[in-house]
PASEBA-1860 file (N, C-alpha, C; in nm, 3 decimals):
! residues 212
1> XXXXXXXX> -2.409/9.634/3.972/-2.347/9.755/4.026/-2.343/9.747/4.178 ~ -2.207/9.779/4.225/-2.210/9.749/4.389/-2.306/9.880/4.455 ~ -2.288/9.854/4.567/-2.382/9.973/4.666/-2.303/10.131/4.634 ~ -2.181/10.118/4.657/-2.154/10.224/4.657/-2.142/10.315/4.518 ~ -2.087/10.232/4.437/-2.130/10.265/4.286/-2.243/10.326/4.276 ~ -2.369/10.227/4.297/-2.489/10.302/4.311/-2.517/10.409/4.345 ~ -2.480/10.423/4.485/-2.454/10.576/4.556/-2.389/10.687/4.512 ~ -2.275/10.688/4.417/-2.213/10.795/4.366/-2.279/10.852/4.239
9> XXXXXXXX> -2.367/10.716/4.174/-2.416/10.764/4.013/-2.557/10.841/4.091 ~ -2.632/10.850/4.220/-2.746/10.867/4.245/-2.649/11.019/4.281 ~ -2.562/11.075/4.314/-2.534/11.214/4.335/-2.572/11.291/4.248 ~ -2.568/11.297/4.157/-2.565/11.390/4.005/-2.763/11.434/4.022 ~ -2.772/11.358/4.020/-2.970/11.362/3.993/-2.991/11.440/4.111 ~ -2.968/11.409/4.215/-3.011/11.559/4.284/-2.980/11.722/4.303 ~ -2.853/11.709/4.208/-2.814/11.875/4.213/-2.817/11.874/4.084 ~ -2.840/11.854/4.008/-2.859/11.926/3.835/-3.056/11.923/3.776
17> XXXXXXXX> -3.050/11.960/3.674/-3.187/12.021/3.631/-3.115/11.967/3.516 ~ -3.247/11.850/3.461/-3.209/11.853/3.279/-3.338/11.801/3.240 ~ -3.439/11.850/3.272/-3.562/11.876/3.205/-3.620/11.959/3.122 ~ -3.705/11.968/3.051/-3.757/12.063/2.994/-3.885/12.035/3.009 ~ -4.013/12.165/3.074/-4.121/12.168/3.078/-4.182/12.269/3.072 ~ -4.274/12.203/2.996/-4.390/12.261/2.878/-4.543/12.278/2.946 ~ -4.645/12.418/2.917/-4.726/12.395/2.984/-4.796/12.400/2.858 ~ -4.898/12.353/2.810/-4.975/12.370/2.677/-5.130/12.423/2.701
25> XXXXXXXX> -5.192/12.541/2.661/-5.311/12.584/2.670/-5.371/12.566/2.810 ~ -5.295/12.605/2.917/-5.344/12.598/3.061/-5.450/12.713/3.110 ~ -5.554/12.595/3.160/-5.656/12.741/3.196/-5.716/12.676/3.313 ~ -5.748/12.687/3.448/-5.790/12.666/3.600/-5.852/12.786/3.621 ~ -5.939/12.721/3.724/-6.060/12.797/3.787/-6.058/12.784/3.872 ~ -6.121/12.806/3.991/-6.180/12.735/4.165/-6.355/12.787/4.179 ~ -6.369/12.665/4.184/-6.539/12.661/4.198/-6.567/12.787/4.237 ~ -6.666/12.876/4.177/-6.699/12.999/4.218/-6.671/13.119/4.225
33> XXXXXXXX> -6.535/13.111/4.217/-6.454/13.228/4.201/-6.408/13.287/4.052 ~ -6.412/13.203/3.938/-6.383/13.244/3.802/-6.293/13.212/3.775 ~ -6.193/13.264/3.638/-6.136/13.225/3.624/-5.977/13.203/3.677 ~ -5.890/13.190/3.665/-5.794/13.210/3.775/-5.685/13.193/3.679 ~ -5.661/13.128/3.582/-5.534/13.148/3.458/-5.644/13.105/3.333 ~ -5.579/13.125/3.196/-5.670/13.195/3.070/-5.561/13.089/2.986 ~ -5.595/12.987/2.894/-5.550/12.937/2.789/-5.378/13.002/2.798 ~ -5.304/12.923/2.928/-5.138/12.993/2.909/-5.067/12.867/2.887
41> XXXXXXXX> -4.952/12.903/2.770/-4.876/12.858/2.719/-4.767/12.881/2.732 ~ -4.649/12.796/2.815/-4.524/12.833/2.819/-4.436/12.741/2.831 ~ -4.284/12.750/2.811/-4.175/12.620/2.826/-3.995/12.691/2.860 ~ -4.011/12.605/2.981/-3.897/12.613/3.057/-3.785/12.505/2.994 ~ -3.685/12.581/2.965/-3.587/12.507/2.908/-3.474/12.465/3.015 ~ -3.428/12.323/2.980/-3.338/12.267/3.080/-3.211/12.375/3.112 ~ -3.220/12.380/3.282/-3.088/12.508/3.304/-3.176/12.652/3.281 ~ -3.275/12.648/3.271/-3.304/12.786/3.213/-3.375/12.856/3.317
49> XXXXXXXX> -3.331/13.000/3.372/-3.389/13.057/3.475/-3.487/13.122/3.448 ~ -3.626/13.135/3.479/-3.747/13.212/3.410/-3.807/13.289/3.544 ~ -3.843/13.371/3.536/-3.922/13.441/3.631/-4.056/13.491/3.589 ~ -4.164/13.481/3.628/-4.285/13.505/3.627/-4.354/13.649/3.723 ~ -4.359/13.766/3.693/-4.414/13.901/3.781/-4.559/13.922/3.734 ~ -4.620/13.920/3.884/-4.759/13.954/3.850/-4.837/13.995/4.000 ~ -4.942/14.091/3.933/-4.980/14.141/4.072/-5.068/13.979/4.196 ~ -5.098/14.039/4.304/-5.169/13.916/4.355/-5.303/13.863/4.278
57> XXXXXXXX> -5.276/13.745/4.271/-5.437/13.692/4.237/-5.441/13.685/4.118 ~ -5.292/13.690/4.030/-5.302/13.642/3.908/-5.195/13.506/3.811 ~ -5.254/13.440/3.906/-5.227/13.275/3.914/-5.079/13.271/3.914 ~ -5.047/13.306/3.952/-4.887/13.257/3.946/-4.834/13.108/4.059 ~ -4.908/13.175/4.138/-4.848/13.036/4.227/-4.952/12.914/4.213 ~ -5.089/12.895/4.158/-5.125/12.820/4.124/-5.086/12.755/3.985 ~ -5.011/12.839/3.905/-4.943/12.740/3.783/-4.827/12.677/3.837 ~ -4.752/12.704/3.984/-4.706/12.646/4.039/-4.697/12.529/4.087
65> XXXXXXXX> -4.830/12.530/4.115/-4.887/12.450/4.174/-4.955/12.291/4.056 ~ -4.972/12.353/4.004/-5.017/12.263/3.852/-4.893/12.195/3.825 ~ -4.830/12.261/3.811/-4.648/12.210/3.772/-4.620/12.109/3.891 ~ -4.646/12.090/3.982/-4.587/12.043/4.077/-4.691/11.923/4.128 ~ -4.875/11.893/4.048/-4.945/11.818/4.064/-5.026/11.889/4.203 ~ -4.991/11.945/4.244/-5.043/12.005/4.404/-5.185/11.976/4.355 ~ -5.254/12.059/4.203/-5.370/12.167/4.177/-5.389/12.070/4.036 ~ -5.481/12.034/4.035/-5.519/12.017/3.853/-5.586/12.126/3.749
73> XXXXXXXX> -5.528/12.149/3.651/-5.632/12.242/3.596/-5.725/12.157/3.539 ~ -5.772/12.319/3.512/-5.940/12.267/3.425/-5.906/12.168/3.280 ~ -5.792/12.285/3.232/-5.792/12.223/3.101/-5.650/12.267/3.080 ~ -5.593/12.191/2.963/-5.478/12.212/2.902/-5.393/12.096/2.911 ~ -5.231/12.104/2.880/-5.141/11.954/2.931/-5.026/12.037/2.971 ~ -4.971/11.943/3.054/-4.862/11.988/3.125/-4.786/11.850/3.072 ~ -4.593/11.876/2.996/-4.519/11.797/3.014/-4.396/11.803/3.008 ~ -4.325/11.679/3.036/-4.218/11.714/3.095/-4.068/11.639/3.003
81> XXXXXXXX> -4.019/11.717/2.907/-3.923/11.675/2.826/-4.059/11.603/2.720 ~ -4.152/11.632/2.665/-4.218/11.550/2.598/-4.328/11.510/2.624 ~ -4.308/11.458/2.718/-4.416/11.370/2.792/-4.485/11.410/2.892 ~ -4.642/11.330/2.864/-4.743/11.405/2.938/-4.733/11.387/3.048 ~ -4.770/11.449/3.160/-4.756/11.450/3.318/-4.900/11.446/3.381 ~ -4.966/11.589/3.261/-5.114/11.616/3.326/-5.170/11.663/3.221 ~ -5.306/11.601/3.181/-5.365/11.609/3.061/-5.542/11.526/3.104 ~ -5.606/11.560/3.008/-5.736/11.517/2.967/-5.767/11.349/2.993
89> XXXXXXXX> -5.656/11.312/2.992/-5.659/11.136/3.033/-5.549/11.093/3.145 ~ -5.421/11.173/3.157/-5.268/11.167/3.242/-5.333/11.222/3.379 ~ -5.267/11.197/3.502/-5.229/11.291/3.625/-5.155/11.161/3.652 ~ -5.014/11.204/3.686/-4.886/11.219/3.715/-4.881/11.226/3.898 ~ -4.860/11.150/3.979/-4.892/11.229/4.122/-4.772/11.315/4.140 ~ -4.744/11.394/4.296/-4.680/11.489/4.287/-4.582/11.427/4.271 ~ -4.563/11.307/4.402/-4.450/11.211/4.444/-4.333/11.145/4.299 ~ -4.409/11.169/4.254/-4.334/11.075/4.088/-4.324/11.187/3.959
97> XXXXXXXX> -4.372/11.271/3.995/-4.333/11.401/3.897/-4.167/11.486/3.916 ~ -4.068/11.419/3.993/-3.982/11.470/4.064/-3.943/11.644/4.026 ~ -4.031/11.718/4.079/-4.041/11.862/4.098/-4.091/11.919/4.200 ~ -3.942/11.982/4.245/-3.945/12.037/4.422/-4.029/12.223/4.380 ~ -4.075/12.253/4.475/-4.172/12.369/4.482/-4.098/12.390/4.619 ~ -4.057/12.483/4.607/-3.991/12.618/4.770/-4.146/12.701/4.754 ~ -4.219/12.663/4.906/-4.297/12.799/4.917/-4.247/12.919/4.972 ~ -4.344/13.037/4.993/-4.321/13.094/5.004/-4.252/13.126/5.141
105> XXXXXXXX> -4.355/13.037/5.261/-4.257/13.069/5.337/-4.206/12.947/5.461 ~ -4.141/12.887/5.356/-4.068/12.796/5.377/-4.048/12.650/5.340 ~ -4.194/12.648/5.458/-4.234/12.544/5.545/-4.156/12.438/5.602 ~ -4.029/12.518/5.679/-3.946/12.405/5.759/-4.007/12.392/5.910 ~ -3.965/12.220/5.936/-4.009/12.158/6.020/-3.943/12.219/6.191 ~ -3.999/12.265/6.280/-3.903/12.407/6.368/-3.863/12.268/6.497 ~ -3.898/12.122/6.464/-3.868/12.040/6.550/-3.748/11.978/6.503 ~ -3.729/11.987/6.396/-3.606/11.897/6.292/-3.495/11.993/6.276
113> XXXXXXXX> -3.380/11.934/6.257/-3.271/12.007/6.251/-3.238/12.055/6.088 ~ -3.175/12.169/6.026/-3.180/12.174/5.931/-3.094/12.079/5.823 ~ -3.035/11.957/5.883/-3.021/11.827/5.794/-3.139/11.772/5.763 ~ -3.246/11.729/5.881/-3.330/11.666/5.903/-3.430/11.712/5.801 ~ -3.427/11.836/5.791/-3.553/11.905/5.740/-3.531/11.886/5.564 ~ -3.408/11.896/5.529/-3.361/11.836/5.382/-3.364/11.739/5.401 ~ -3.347/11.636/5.454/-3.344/11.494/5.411/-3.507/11.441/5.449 ~ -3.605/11.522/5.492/-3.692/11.437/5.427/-3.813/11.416/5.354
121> XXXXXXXX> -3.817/11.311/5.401/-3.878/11.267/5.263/-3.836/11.173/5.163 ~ -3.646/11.132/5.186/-3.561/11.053/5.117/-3.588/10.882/5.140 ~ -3.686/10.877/5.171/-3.725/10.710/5.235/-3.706/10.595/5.147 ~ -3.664/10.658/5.011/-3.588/10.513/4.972/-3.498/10.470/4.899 ~ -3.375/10.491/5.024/-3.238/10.477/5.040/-3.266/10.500/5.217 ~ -3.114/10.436/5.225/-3.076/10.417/5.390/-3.072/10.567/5.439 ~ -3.050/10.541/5.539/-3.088/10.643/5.650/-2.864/10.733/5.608 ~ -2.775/10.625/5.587/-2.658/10.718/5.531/-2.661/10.770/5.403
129> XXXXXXXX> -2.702/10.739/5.361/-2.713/10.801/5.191/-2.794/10.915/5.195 ~ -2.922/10.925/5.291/-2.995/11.021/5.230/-2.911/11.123/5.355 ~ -2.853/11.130/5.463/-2.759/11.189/5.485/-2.716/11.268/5.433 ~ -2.606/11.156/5.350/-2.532/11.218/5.267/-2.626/11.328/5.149 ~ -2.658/11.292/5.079/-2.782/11.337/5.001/-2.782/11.453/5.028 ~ -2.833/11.480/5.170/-2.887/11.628/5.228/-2.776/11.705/5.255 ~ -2.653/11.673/5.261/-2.547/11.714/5.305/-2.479/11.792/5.187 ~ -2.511/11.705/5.063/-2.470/11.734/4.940/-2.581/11.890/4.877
137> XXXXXXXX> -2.671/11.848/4.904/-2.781/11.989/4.910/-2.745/12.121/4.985 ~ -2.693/12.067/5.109/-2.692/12.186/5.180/-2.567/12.275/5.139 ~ -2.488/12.196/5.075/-2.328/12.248/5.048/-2.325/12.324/4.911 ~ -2.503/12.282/4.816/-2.453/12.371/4.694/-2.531/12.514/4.758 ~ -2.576/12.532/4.892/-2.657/12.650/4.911/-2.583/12.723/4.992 ~ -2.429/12.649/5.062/-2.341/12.701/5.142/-2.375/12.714/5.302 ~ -2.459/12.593/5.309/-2.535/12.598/5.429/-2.473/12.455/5.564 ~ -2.354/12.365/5.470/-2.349/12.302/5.581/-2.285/12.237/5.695
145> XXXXXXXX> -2.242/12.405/5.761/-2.208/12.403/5.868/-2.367/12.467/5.961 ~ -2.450/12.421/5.897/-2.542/12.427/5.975/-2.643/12.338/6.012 ~ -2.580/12.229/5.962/-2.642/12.117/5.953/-2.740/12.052/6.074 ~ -2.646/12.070/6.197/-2.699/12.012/6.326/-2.804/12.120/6.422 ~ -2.779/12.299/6.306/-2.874/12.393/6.394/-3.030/12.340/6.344 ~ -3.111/12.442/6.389/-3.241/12.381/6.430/-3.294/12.548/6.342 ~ -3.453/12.544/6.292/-3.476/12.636/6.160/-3.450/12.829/6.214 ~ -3.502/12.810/6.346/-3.555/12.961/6.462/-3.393/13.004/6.463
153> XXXXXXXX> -3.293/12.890/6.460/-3.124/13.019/6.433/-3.099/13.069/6.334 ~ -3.191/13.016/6.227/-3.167/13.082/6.097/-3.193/13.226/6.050 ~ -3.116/13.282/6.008/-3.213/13.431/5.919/-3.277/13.386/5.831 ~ -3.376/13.481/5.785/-3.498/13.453/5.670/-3.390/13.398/5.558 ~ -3.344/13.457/5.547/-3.288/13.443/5.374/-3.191/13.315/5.379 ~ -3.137/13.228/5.491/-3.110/13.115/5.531/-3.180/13.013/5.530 ~ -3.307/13.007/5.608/-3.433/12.912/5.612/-3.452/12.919/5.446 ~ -3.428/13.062/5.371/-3.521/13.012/5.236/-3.422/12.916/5.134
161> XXXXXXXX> -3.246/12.924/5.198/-3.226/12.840/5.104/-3.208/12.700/5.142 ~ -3.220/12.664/5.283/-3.265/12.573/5.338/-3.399/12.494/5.244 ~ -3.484/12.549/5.264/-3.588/12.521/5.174/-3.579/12.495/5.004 ~ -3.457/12.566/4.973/-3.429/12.547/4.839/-3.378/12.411/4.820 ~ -3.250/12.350/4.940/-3.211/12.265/4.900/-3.267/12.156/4.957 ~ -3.372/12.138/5.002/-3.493/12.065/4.989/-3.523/11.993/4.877 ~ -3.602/12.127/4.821/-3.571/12.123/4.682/-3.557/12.077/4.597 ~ -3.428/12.081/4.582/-3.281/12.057/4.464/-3.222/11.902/4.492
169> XXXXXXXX> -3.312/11.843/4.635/-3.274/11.692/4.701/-3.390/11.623/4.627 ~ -3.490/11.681/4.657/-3.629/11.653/4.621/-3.645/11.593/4.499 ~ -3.549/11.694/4.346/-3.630/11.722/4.244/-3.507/11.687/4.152 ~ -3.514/11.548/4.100/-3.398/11.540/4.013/-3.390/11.652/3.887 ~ -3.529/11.661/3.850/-3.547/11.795/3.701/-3.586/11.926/3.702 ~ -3.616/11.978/3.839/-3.675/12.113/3.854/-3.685/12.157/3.943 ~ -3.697/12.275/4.016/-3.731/12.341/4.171/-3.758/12.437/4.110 ~ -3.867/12.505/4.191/-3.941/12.639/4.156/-3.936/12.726/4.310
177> XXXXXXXX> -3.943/12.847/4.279/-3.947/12.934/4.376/-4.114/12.969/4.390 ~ -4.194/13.002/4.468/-4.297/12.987/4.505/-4.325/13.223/4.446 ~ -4.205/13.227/4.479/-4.269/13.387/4.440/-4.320/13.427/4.283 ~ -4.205/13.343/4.249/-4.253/13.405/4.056/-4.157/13.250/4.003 ~ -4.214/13.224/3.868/-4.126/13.169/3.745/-4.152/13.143/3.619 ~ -4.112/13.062/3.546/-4.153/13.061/3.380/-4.144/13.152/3.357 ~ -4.175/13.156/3.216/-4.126/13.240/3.079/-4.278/13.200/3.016 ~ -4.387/13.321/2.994/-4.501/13.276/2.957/-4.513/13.289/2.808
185> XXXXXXXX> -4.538/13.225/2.698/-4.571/13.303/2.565/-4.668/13.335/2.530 ~ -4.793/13.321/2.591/-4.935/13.380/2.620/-4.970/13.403/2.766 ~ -4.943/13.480/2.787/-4.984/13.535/2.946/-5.131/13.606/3.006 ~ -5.204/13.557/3.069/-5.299/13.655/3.112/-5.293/13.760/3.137 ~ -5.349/13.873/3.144/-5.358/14.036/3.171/-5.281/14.048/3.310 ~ -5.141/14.143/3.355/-5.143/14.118/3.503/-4.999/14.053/3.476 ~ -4.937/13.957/3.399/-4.837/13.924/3.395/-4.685/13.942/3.303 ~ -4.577/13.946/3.372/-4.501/14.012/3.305/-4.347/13.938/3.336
193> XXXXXXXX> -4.325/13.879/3.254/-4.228/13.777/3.253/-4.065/13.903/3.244 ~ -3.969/13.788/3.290/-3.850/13.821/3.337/-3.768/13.718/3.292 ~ -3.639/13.745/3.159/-3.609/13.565/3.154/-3.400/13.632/3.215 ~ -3.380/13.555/3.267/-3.156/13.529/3.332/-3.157/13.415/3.282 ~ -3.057/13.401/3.193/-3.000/13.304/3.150/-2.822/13.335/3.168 ~ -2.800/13.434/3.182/-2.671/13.481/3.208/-2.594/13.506/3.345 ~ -2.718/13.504/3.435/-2.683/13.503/3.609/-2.791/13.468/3.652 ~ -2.781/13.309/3.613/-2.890/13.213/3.769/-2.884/13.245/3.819
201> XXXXXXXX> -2.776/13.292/3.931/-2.811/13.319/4.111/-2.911/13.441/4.087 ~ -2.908/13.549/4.009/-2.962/13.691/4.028/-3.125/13.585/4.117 ~ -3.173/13.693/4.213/-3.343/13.694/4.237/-3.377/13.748/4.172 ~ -3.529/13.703/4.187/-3.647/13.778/4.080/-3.657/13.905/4.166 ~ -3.649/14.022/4.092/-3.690/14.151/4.169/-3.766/14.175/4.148 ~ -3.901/14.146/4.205/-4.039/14.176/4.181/-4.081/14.249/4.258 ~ -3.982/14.254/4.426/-4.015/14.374/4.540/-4.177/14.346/4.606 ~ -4.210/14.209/4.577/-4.334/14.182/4.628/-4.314/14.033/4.682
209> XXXX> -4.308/13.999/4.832/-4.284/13.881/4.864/-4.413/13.806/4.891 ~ -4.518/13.869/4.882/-4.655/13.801/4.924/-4.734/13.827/4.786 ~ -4.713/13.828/4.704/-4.798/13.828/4.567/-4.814/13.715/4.497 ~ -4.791/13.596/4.571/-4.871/13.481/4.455/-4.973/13.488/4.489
END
């Protein structure tokens, strides 16, 4: 396959989602503090928008975080189309789990331009491809004629989809929003699921931007 061939079949994998992931009997703690999620069971279907509502301090962004390798739990398996990621014998690192996590608030680079700030991390492919790459990100968020600004011209709700298409560059099978997600089928006390399958774009209206 020539170079550029290469380059056109590598477009697709960064703007689509065709995973499916499964969390099986997930339960995490942090030394001292108790428990922090309770035997939860849930599965995100490929394309499928899930939202997760819960007051603070009831693990939401640490199953986030599990999903994404950040956090190990105590116990349970995490996988992905099938296959184990994180389990009793598996850990998966984050780098090779390809699942982008948007925090909450942000975390763009305020020295890098907002190309710069999507593209990296793309270190292996050339310095035009992942370009391109980021260029291709920024255009499904409608962001890139802003390519060459820098994060401080942005409005909030700009930087966050900046951060999304991070993301969506990042994560050939998944991106999560750091406020809420999943679809739980055993949920701890405190949580209260939200499923769109009919309008992806809608946000989660949870009216709480600091509650993971």
């Amino acid at each position: 396959m020539t170079n550029a061939a290469q380059s056109a079949a590598r477009v697709p994998a960064g703007v689509t989602f065709a995973a499916r992931l499964s969390f099986e009997n997930i339960s995490h703690s942090f030394a001292g503090n108790g428990e922090t999620l309770s035997d939860v069971s849930l599965t995100a279907e490929p394309g499928e928008v899930l939202c997760l509502l819960g007051p603070s301090g009831s693990g939401k962004t640490t199953l986030l975080r599990i999903a994404a390798g950040i956090e190990p739990q105590t116990s349970g398996r995490v996988l992905m189309n099938e296959r184990e990621i994180a389990g009793p014998s598996v850990f998966l690192p984050p780098e090779k789990r390809s699942i982008g996590l948007v925090f909450q608030d942000f975390a763009l680079f305020p020295h890098l331009t907002i190309l710069e700030n999507v593209r990296f991390g793309l270190t292996a492919m050339s310095r035009a491809e992942a370009d391109r790459e980021a260029g291709i990100a920024l255009s499904r968020v409608g962001l890139q004629q802003y390519a060459q600004a820098y994060p401080h011209l942005l409005s909030g709700g700009e930087q966050q989809r900046v951060a999304l298409a991070r993301a969506l560059r990042a994560a050939a099978d998944g991106a999560f929003d750091g406020r809420a997600v999943l679809r739980p089928r055993f949920a701890p006390e405190g949580f209260r699921p939200r499923r769109n399958t009919r309008h992806p774009a809608r946000k989660p209206r949870d009216g709480d931007r600091g509650d993971a």
